[in-house]
C-alpha positions in Angstrom: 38.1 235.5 9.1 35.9 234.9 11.9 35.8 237.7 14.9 36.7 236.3 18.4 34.4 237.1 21.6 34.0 235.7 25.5 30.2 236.5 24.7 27.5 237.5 21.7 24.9 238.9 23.0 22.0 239.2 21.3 19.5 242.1 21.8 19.7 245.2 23.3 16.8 245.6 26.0 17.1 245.1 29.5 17.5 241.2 30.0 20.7 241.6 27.5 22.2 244.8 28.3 23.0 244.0 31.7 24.8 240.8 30.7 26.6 242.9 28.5 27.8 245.5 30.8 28.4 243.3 33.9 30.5 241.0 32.0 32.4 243.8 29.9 33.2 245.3 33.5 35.0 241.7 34.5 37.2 242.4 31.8 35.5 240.2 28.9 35.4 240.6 25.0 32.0 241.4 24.2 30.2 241.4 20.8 26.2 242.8 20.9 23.6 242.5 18.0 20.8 243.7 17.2 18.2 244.0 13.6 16.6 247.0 15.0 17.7 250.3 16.4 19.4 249.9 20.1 17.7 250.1 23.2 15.2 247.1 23.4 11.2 247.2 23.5 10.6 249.3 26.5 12.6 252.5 25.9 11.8 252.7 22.3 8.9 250.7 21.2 6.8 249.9 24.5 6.6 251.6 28.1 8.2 254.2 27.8 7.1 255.9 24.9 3.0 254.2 26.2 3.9 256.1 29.7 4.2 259.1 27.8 0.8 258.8 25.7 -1.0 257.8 28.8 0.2 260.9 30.7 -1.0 263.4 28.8 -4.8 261.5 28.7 -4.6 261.5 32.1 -4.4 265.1 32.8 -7.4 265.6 29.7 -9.6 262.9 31.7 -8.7 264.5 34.9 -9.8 267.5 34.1 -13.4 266.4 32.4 -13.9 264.5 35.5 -13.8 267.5 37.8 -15.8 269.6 35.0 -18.7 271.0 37.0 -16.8 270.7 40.6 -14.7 273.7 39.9 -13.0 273.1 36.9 -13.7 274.2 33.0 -12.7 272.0 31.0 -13.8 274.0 27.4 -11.7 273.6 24.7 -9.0 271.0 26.3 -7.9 268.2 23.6 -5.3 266.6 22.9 -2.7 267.7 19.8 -2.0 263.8 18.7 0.8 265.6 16.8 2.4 267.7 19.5 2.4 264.4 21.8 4.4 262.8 19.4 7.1 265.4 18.9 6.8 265.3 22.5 7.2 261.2 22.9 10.1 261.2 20.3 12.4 263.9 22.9 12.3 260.6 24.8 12.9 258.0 22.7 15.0 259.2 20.0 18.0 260.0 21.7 17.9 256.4 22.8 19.6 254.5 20.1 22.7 256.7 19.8 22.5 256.9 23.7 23.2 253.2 23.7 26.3 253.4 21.6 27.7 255.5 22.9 28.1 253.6 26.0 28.3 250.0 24.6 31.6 252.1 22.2 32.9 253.8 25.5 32.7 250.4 27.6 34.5 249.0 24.7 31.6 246.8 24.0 31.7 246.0 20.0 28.2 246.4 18.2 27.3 244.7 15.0 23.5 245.5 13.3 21.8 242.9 11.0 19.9 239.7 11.5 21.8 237.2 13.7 21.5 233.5 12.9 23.7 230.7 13.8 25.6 229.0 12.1 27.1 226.6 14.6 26.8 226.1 18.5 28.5 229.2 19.3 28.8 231.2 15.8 26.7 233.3 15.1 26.7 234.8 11.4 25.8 239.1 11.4 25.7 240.2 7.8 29.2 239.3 6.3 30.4 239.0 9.9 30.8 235.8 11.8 31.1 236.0 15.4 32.8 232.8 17.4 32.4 233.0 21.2 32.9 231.3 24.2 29.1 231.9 25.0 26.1 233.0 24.1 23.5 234.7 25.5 20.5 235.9 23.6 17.8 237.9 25.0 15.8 239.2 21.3 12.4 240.2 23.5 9.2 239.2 21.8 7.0 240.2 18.8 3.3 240.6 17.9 1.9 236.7 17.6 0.5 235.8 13.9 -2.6 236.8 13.7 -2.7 233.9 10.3 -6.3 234.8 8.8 -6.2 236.6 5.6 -5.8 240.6 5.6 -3.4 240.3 8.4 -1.2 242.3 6.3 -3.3 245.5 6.7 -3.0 244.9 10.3 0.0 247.7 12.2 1.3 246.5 15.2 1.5 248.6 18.5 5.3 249.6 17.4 3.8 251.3 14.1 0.7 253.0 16.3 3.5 254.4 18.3 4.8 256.1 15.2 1.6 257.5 14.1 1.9 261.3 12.8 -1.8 261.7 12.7 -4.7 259.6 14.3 -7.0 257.9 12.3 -11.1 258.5 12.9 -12.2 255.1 12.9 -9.5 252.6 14.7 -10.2 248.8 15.4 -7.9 246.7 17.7 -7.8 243.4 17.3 -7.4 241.4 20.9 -8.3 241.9 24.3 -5.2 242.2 26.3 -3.2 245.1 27.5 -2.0 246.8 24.8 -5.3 246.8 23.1 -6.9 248.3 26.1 -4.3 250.8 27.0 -4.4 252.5 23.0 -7.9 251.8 23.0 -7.8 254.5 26.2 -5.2 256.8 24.9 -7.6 256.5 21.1 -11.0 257.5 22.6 -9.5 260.4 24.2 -7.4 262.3 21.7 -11.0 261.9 19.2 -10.9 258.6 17.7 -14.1 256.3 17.1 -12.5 252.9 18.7 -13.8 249.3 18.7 -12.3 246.7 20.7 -12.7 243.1 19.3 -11.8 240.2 22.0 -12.7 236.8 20.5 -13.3 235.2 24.6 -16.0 236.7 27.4 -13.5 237.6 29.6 -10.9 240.0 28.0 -6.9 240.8 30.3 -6.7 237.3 31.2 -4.9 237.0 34.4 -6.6 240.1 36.2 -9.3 240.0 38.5 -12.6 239.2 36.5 -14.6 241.7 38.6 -12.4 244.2 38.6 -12.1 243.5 34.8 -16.0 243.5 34.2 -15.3 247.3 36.2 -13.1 248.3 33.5 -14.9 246.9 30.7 -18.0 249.2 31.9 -15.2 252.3 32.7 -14.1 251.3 28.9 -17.5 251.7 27.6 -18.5 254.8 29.7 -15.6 256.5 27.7 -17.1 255.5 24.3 -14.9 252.7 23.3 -17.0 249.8 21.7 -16.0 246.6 23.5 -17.0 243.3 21.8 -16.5 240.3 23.4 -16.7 236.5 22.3 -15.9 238.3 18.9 -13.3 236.9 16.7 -11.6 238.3 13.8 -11.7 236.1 11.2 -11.0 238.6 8.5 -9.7 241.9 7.2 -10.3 243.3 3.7 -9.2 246.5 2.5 -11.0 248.7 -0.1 -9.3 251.8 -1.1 -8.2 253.6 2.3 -12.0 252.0 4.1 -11.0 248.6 6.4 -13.1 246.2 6.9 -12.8 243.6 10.0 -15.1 240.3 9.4 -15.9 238.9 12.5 -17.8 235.4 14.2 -19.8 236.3 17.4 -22.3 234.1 19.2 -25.3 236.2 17.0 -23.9 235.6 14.2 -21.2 237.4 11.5 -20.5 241.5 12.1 -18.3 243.4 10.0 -16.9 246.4 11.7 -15.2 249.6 9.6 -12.1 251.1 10.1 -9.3 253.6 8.8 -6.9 251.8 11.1 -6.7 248.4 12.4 -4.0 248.3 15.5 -2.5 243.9 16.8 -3.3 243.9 20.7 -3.4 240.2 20.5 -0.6 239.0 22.1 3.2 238.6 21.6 5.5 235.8 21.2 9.3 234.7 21.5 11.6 236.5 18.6 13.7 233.6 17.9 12.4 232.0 14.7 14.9 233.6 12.4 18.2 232.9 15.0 18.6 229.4 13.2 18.6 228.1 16.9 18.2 224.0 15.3 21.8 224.6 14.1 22.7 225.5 17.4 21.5 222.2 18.8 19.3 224.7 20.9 16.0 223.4 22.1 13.0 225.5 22.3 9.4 225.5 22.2 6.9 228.3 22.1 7.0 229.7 25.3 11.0 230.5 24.1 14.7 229.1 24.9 14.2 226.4 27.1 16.6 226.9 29.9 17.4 225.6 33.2 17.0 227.1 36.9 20.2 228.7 36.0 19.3 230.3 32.9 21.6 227.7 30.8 20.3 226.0 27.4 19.0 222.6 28.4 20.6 221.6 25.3 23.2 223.6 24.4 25.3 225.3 27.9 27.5 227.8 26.3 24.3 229.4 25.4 21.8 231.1 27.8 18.9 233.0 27.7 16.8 235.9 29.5 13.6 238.2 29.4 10.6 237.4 27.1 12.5 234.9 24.3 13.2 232.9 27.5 10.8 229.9 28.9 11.3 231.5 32.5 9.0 230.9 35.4 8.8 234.9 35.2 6.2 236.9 33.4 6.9 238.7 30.2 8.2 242.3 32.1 10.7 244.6 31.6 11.9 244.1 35.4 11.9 240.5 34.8 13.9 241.1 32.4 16.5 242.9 33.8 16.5 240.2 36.8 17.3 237.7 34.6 19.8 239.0 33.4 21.4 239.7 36.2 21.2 235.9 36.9 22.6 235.2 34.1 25.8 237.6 34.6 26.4 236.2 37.7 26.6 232.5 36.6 28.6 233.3 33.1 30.9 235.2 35.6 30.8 233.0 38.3 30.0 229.2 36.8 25.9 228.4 37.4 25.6 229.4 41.3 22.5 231.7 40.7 19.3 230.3 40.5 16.0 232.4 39.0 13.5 232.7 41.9 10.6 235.3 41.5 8.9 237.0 44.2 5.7 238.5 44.1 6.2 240.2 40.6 2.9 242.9 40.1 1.2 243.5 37.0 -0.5 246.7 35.5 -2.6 247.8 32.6 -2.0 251.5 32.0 -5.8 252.5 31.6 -7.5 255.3 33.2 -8.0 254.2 35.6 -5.4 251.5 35.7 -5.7 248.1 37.1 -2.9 246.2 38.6 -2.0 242.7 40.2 0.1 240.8 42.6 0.1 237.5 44.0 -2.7 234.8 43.7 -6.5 235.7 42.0 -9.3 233.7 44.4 -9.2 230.9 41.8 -5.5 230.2 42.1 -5.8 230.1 46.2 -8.5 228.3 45.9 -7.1 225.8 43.5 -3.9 225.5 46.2 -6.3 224.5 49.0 -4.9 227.6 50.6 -7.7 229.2 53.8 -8.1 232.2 53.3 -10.2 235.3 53.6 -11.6 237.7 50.9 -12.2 241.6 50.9 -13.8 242.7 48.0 -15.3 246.5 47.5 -16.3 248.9 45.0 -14.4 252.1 46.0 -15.8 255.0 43.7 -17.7 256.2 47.0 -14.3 256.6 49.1 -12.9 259.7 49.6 -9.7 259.0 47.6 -12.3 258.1 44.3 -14.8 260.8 44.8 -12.8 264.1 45.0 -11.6 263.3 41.7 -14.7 262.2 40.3 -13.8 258.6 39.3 -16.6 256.4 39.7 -14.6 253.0 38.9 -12.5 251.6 41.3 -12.7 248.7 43.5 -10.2 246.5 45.1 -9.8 242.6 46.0 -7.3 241.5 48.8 -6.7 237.8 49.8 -5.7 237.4 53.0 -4.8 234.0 54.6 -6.8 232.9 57.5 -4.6 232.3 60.5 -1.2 233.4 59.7 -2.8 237.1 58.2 -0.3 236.8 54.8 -1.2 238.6 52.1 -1.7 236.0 49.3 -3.1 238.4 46.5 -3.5 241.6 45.9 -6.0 243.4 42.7 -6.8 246.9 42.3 -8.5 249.5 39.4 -8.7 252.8 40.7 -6.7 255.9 40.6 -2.7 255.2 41.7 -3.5 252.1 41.5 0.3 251.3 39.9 1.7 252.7 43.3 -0.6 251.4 45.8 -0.2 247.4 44.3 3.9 247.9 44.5 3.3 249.0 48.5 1.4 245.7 48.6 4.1 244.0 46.7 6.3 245.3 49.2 4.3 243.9 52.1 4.1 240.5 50.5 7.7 240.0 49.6 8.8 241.3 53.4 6.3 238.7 54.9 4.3 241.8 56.8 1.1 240.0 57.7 -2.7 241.9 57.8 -2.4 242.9 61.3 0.6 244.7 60.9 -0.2 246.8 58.1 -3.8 247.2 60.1 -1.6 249.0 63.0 0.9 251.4 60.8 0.0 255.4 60.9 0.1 256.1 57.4 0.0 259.8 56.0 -3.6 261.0 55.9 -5.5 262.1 52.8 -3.2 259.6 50.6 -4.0 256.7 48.7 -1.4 254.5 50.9 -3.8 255.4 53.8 -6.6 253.3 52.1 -4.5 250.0 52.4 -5.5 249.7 56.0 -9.2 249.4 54.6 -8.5 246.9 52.0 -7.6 244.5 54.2 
């Protein structure tokens, strides 16, 4: 006998948990599925559980930059297996967490594949689940790699699970993810290579504030290759070997571990959404400015399994959702609109992004002025010893707007959300020129940068 719902929801992160909760609080029957433990990618399998890796290298690299200025620095390392105990106090207690509130909200939970099996049915097991609507918000998943060996390939989930770090790691792709391990790798001991099959690795950042990083990434003792693509992985015994094309020619690179950085996709191909009459391409659910199915309206769709307008974040996410709470709750008033959204690569030092790169403006005919700077000589760089940082600030000519901001450099994630800020609240140049900002801080440099 079929079970009854107002709404499946499918997943457990951010862009379906607050559909979930806001609609379960309106007085609605709610059903929620998910395959893998609850809790979605960030609290169990991506930022958080990064976050917590990447704070403990910071405090080893802060101190080795400051060796010689005061500081010894003998003997500090990291325990890879102490950091994980530590990393699990966050993220275990996550799944049961979850239940519990999705059981005390009254909120019924079903684990298994979902699949439907009609417009609005949705088959869990030996359970089938008939609702009024559907919303499903599954997150994404490594892209297929699809050349041979990509079986002996882990994905960042399994490298955030790792009791003990390889010597030798390779990861395959040039984006974040790659970069951000490759960081956290080199500085509890590992030998790392970074393979990046184009010239110009995190697409979508700065280029010369990438080049910066690439050199920072280098400096640290990570082997970046670029215009190097993996055609290959073969394993003998526990030894990996990654075959590679390059402009010069074929290179085979060794490994103990070989870590997918490149890319992720929609998770939908196993929801059966054909039956559903649900359209979709590879970008994800193709919805409407409301959220809504194009094809199918008693489903809808948030977060990265979503063809949004809105980058692939967790806050994304979660705004999304929210959208799509309001019109389930309220018939499609809500429409997705996305302010200046910034972007950040956990490095050290990180890099981070908002608004338009000098291409983009340029492309939209848009006037405007560029400040461009390496900062490793500034006062806010130098008394911690970090020699690469640098900042580019679009600023349009006339009205003083800030179209873009791009920064690598230490508290760099705080300083771009302070431009963020700015942006979305229409502050112009002169404006920000003429606030009194507390002095030594990395806020105070802001005046500089633009």
């Amino acid at each position: 006998m079929p079970k009854s719902f107002d709404l499946t929801v499918i997943g457990t992160g951010s862009a379906a948990a607050e559909v979930a909760s806001r609609c379960r609080d309106s007085g609605w029957n709610i059903a929620i599925i998910d395959s893998r433990p609850y809790g979605g990618t960030c609290a169990l399998r991506g930022c958080d559980p990064k976050k917590v890796l990447v704070g403990a290298t910071e405090a080893l690299d802060w101190t080795h930059r400051l060796e010689g200025k005061g500081i010894q620095a003998n003997g500090i390392e990291i325990n890879w297996s102490e950091l994980m105990r530590f990393k699990r106090t966050f993220t275990d207690p996550v799944p049961k967490s979850n239940e519990k509130w999705f059981a005390q909200a009254g909120i019924e939970m079903f684990h298994g594949q979902a699949r439907f099996t009609g417009p609005t049915t949705v088959q869990v097991g030996s359970d089938s689940l008939e609702s009024k609507y559907v919303h499903i918000a599954t997150g994404a998943k490594p892209v297929e790699l699809k050349i041979p060996g990509q079986e002996h390939v882990i994905t960042s989930t399994e490298f955030l699970e790792l009791e003990k770090l390889p010597s030798r790691i390779v990861f395959v792709g040039g984006g974040y993810i790659s970069f951000e391990f490759a960081h956290v790798s080199a500085r509890a001991g590992a030998q790392v290579t970074l393979l990046h099959r184009s010239a110009q690795p995190l697409k979508g950042f700065d280029p010369d504030l990438v080049a910066m990083l690439v050199e920072r990434t280098r400096k640290l003792g990570v082997d970046v290759q670029l215009e190097a693509e993996v055609c290959e992985v073969e394993r003998s015994g526990k030894r990996l070997t990654v075959q590679t094309s390059t402009s010069d020619g074929n290179r085979s690179f060794e490994a103990d571990l070989v870590v997918h950085g490149a890319g992720r996709a929609p998770e939908i191909d196993d929801l059966g959404l054909t039956e559903a009459g649900i359209e979709h391409d590879k970008r994800g659910v193709k919805v409407n400015e409301f959220l809504q199915s194009v094809s199918n309206p008693a489903v809808y769709s948030a977060g990265d399994c979503a063809a949004t307008d809105g980058p692939p974040l967790t806050p994304v996410g979660g705004y999304e959702g929210g959208i799509v709470a309001a019109n389930l709750l309220n018939g499609n008033q809500r429409q997705a609109s996305y302010p200046p959204i910034p972007s950040l690569v956990f490095t050290i030092p990180p890099l981070a992004s908002v608004g338009l790169q000098e291409s983009e403006a340029q492309e939209q005919g848009l006037s405007f002025v560029t400040h461009f700077e390496r900062t490793g000589s500034w006062y806010s760089s130098a008394r911690i010893g970090e020699e690469y940082s640098g900042y580019r600030v679009l600023v349009e000519e006339g009205s003083g707007r800030i179209l873009g901001a791009h920064i690598l450099g230490p508290n760099a994630e705080e300083l771009i959300n302070l431009f963020t800020m700015a942006m979305a609240g229409g502050l112009h140049s002169q404006e920000i020129k003429e606030m009194i900002f507390g002095f030594p801080t990395y806020a105070s440099d802001i005046s500089f940068m633009i």
